[in-house]
C-alpha positions as CSV (number, residue, x, y, z in Angstrom):
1,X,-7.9,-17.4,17.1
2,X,-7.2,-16.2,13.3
3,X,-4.9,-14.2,12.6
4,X,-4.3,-11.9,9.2
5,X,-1.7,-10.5,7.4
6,X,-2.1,-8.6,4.3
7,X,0.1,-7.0,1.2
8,X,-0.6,-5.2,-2.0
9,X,1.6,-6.3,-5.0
10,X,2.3,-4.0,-7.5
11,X,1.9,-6.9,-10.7
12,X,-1.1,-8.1,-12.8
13,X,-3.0,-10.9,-10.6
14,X,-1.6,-13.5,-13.0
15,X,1.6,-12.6,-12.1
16,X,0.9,-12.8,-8.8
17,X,-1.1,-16.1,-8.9
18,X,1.3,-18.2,-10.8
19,X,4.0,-17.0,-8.4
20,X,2.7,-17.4,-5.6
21,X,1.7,-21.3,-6.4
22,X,4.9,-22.1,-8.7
23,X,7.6,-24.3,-7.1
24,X,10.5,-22.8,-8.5
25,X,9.5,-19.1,-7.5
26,X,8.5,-20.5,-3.8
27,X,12.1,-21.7,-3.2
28,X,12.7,-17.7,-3.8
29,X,10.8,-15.8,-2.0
30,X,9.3,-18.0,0.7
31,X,11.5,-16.6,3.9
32,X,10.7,-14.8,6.7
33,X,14.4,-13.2,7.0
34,X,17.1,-13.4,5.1
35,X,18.9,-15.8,7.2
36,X,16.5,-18.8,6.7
37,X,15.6,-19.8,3.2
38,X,13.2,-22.8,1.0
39,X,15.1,-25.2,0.0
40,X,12.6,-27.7,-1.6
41,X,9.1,-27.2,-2.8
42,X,6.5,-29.3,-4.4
43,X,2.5,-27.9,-5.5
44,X,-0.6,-30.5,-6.5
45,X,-2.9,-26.8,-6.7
46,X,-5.8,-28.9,-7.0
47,X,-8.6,-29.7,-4.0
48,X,-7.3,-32.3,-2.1
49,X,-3.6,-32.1,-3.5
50,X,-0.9,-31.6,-1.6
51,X,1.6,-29.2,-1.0
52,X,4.8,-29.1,1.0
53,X,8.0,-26.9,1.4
54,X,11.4,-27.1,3.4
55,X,12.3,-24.2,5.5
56,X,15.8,-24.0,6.6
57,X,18.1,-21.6,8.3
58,X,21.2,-20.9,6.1
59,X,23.3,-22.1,8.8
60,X,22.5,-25.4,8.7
61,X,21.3,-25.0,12.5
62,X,17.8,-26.4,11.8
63,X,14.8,-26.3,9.5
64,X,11.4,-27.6,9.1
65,X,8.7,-28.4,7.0
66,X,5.2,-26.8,6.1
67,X,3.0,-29.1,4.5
68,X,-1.1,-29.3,3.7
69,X,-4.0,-29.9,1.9
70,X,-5.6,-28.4,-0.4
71,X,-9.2,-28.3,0.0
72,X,-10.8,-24.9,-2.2
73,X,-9.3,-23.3,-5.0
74,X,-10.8,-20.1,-7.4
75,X,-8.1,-19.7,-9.4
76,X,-6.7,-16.2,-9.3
77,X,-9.2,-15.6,-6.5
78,X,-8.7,-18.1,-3.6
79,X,-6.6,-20.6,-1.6
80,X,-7.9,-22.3,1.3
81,X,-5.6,-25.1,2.5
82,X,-5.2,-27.4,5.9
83,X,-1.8,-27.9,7.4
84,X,-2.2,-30.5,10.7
85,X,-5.4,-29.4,12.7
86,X,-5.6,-25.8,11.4
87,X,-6.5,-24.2,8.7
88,X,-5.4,-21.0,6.2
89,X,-7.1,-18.6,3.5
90,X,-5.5,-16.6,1.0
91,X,-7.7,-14.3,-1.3
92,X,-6.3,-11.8,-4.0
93,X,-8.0,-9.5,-5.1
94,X,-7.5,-7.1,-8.0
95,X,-7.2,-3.0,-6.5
96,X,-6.4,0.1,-8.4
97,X,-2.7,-0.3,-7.0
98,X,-2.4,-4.2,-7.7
99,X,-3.4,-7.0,-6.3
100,X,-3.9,-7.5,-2.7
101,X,-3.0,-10.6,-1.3
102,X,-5.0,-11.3,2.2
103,X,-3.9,-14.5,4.4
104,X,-5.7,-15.2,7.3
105,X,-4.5,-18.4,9.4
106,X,-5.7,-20.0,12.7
107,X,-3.0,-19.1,15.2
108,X,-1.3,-21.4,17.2
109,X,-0.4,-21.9,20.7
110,X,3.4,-22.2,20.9
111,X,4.2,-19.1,19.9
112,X,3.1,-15.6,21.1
113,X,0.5,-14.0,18.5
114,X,2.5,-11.1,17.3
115,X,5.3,-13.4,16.7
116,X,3.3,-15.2,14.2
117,X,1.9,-12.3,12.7
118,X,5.4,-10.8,12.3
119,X,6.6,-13.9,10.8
120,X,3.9,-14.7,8.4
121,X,3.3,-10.4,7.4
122,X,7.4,-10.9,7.0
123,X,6.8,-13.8,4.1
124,X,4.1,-12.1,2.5
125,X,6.0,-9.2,2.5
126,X,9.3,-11.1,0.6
127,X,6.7,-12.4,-2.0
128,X,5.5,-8.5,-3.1
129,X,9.3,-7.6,-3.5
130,X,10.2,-10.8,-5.2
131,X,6.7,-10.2,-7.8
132,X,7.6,-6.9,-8.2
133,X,11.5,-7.6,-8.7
134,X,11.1,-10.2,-11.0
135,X,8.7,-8.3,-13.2
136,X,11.4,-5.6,-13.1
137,X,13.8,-8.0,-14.6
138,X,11.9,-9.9,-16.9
C-alpha cells in the first residue's frame, strides 16, 4: 500500500529544493515532534547516491537511522529514492501559493497506516515552517 502526505510551502521552489536536499538544513527540520531530532546527515543527490540521516529522541532513550538510494532525480521537480525493500516519491511542484511538496511512500507493516501517515504529514509539515522561517530570517 502507498501512502501520501502533502504540504504547500510558502518559498520559491529553489528555496525549497535546496533545503529540502541540504545536510545542514535536514539536521533542522527533519523531526516528527519536537521531542525527537536529526542529529547527523549526509546527501550524494545524484542516481544511485546515497543518503542517510540519524533520528534520535532528545532523551537519549533511542534513535534510528533512515537511509536509501537514490535512483531518479529532476531537479527541482523530483525525488524518487529506495530505503530497504520499499520505495518513496517526492514531486514539487510550483502553485500560485508556493510550492507543493507531494511524498508518497510504500507503507509498511509494523505500524498501523495512520500512524505513518501522521508521522511522515508531521515531518513534511516541520520542513514548510522551517522554509518559511528561515526565509523570514534571512
Amino acid at each position: 500500500m502507498k501512502i501520501t502526505v502533502e504540504a504547500t510551502v510558502a518559498a520559491p521552489i529553489a528555496d525549497v529544493w535546496r533545503i529540502y536536499t541540504t545536510p545542514e538544513d535536514i539536521r533542522e527540520w527533519n523531526a516528527a515532534s519536537d521531542d525527537w531530532r536529526t542529529t547527523a546527515a549526509s546527501v550524494d543527490l545524484r542516481e544511485g547516491g546515497a543518503f542517510s540521516s540519524r533520528m534520535e529522541a532528545k532523551d537519549g532513550s533511542m534513535g534510528f537511522d533512515f537511509a536509501g538510494i537514490y535512483t531518479r532525480i529532476e531537479p527541482q521537480k523530483l525525488i524518487e529514492f529506495t530505503f530497504g525493500d520499499r520505495a518513496a516519491r517526492v514531486e514539487f511542484t510550483e502553485g500560485e501559493k508556493g510550492v507543493d511538496v507531494r511524498v508518497t511512500f510504500d507503507a509498511e507493516t509494523t505500524h498501523p497506516i495512520e500512524q505513518q501517515r501522521a508521522g511522515w504529514q508531521a515531518i513534511l509539515n516541520n520542513f514548510a515552517r522551517y522554509v518559511e522561517t528561515s526565509r523570514r530570517s534571512a
